[in-house]
C-alpha positions, 0 to 999 in steps of 0.5 A, a space after each residue: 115891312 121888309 127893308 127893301 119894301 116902300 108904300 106903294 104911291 098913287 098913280 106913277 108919274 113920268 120923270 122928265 128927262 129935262 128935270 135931270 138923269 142920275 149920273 154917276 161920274 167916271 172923273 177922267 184924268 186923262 190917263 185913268 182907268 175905270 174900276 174894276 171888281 176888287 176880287 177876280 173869279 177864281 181859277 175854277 171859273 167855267 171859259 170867259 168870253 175872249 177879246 175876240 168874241 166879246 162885243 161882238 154880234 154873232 156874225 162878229 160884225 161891228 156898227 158903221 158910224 157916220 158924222 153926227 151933228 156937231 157941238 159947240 162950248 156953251 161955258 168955258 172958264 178956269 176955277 183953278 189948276 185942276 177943275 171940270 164941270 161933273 154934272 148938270 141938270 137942265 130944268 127947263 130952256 132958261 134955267 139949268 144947274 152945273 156941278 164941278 170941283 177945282 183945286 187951288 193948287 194941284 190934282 192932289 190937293 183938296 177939291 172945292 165944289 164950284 156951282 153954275 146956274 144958268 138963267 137962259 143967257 149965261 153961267 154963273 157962279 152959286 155959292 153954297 151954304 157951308 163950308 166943305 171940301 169935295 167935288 159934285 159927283 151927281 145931281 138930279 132933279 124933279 123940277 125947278 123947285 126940287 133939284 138935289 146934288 151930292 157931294 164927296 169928299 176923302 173925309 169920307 162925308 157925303 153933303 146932299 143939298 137940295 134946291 126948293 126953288 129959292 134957295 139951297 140947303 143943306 138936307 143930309 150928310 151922312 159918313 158914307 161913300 154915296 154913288 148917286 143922287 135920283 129925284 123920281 118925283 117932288 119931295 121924292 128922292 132916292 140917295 144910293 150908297 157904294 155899300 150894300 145897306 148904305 141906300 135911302 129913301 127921302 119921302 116928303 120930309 123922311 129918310 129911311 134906310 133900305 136894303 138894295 141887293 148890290 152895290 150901286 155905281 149908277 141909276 136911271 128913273 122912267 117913273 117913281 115906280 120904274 127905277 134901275 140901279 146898275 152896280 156890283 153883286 157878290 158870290 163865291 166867284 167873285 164881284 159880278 156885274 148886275 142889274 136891279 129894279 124897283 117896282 114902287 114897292 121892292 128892288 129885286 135883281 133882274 137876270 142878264 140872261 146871256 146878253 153878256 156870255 155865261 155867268 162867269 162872263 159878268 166878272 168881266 163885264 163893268 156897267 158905266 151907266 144905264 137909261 131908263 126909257 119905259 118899263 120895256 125899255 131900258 139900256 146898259 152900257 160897258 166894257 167887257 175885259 179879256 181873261 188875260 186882264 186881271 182886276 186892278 187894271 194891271 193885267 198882261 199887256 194883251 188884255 182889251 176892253 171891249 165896249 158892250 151894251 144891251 137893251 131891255 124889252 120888258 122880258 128880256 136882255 139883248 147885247 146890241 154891236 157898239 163900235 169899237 175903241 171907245 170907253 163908253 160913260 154917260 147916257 141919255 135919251 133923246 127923240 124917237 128912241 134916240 141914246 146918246 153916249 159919252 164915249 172916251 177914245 183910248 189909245 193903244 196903251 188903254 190911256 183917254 185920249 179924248 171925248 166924243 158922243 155916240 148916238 144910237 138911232 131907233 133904226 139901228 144907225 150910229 153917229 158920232 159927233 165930235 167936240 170942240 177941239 181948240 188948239 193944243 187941247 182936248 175935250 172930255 165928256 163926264 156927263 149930259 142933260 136934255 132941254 125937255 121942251 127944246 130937245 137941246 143936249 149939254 154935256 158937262 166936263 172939261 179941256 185938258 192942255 197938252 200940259 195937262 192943265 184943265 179949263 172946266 167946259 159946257 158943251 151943247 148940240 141942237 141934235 135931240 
């Protein structure tokens, strides 16, 4: 059987989107930005697409946004001198989990996870089994008796820990860099890694290696046999941006088309994150760099991002117009063909200025909700779930002071 193949289950089964979306965090410092591919085209590379054309419709038309509906903060609290609250996974209206980290004294000293279980009228604090350094970086979950989070550390060991409904254990460490956990089903999961051949496939009780054909930074599940990885692929031009698809029995890579401009064009294109709505329904988000912009985010002062996304139909990608200034994170899906985006505003010198949620509506219309803004603060947003039998959205993250302090923060919106 080929790496990348797996038995093929029975009948698929929907993941409930309640039951937790994996997300893989881009861990805002405030000033901090995101990756980018660690080799640039090479200098015989075909035209790229210009801040001025990428993004953009063919008419070059950006969305109107109008006010969406507001936020509030569900939790607040201070773990340490530098802690936020990474991921979460909402199994249902009185019973969800929060993933975070804290430093005891500094950004650059050890992280320590900091674990949250809602119980429908507050959040507590969990103690893990072991004792381990690093932050919760993804979680996701089936149900309420099979939630799984990872965590990582600089030692370069990944703790997966699994959730059965009484208590947690510790089900896997491995020496690699794990980009994200993804529950398709109970006693089903997939652990993707940073690397090429560092992904596996637990399967009631047994993990085996499989082959993806890129580098995976995020993923997104509509069924145990409709899974979608975003990530980086390799060829003699450098790291490109790419799409891949399981089946139910083999990943292959799927075709960006011209959703993105030409071929060369994906050097220039990052995915942050991906959702999964139905097999003919699948959403990319990310930014596209201006050529004048080199690869380790230290390029000529006239380089722009752009944020960019595009929609699968089942044959097809569409790029679809997002607004502008904004650095597009997390994504989840809400009612009626809803998305809603974690998005970053930046400042003029590309730096995080703080968060708030895109939302995309089935018409086409954007709105914008704004977070909770306390007095000499700022929000910002790492990740979301979704109440499944409510509608209701939490969004994980933190609120950095002026001086740079971080409180880690839940916030929550009745909009669906």
């Amino acid at each position: 059987m080929n790496a990348a193949e797996l038995p093929k289950p029975g009948k698929p089964r929907r993941v409930a989107v309640a039951a937790g979306v994996v997300v893989t965090v881009v861990v805002l410092t405030g000033c901090q930005s995101v990756r980018r591919p660690a080799t640039a085209p090479s200098a015989g590379s075909s035209p790229v697409a210009t801040a001025a054309t990428i993004g953009k419709t063919p008419a070059g038309v950006e969305p109107v946004v109008a006010a969406g509906p507001p936020w509030r903060i569900a939790h607040e609290h201070d773990y340490g001198e530098f802690d936020s609250m990474n991921v979460g996974v909402m199994v249902g209206s009185a019973e969800g989990w929060a993933f975070g980290q804290t430093n005891v004294g500094d950004e650059l000293e050890p992280q320590f996870p900091v674990t949250l279980r809602w119980d429908g009228a507050s959040w507590r604090t969990v103690r893990l089994p072991g004792k381990f350094e690093g932050a919760f970086l993804s979680a996701s979950g089936s149900s309420r008796t099979d939630v799984w989070a990872v965590s990582s550390s600089e030692t370069g060991f990944a703790n997966v820990l699994r959730f059965d409904g009484r208590r947690w254990t510790l089900a896997r460490r491995v020496q690699q860099d794990v980009s994200g956990v993804q529950a398709v089903g109970r006693h089903r999961v997939w652990l993707f890694g940073g690397y090429v051949g560092d992904t596996w496939f637990f399967d009631d009780g047994n993990w085996r290696r499989v082959r993806l054909p890129l580098r995976v930074t995020a993923t997104s599940a509509a069924s145990e046999e409709d899974v979608w990885a975003i990530g980086w692929r390799d060829d003699a031009g450098g790291d490109r941006a790419a799409v891949a698809h399981f089946d139910g029995r083999t990943w292959g890579t799927v075709s960006l088309g011209s959703a993105f401009g030409s071929p060369n064009d994906q050097a220039f294109t990052q995915f942050t994150s991906v959702h999964a709505a139905a097999r003919d329904d699948v959403w990319v988000f990310g930014t596209q760099t201006g050529p004048s912009t080199d690869h380790t985010g230290e390029g000529a002062s006239d380089g722009q991002e752009i944020p960019v996304a595009a929609r699968w139909n089942g044959r097809l990608w569409s790029q679809v117009p997002v607004p502008h200034g904004w650095q597009l994170g997390a994504v989840i899906g809400g009612t009626r063909g809803a998305v809603h985006v974690a998005a970053t505003k930046m400042d003029q010198e590309g730096n995080a200025d703080y968060s708030a949620v895109l939302s995309r509506r089935e018409d086409g219309s954007w709105t914008i909700s704004n977070l909770p803004h306390p007095p000499g603060a700022k929000p910002f947003l790492s990740s979301f779930a979704r109440v499944a039998a409510t509608g209701e959205l939490y969004g994980f993250g933190f609120i950095e002071t002026d001086d740079g302090d971080r409180t880690s923060a839940i916030f929550v919106s009745d909009a669906s």
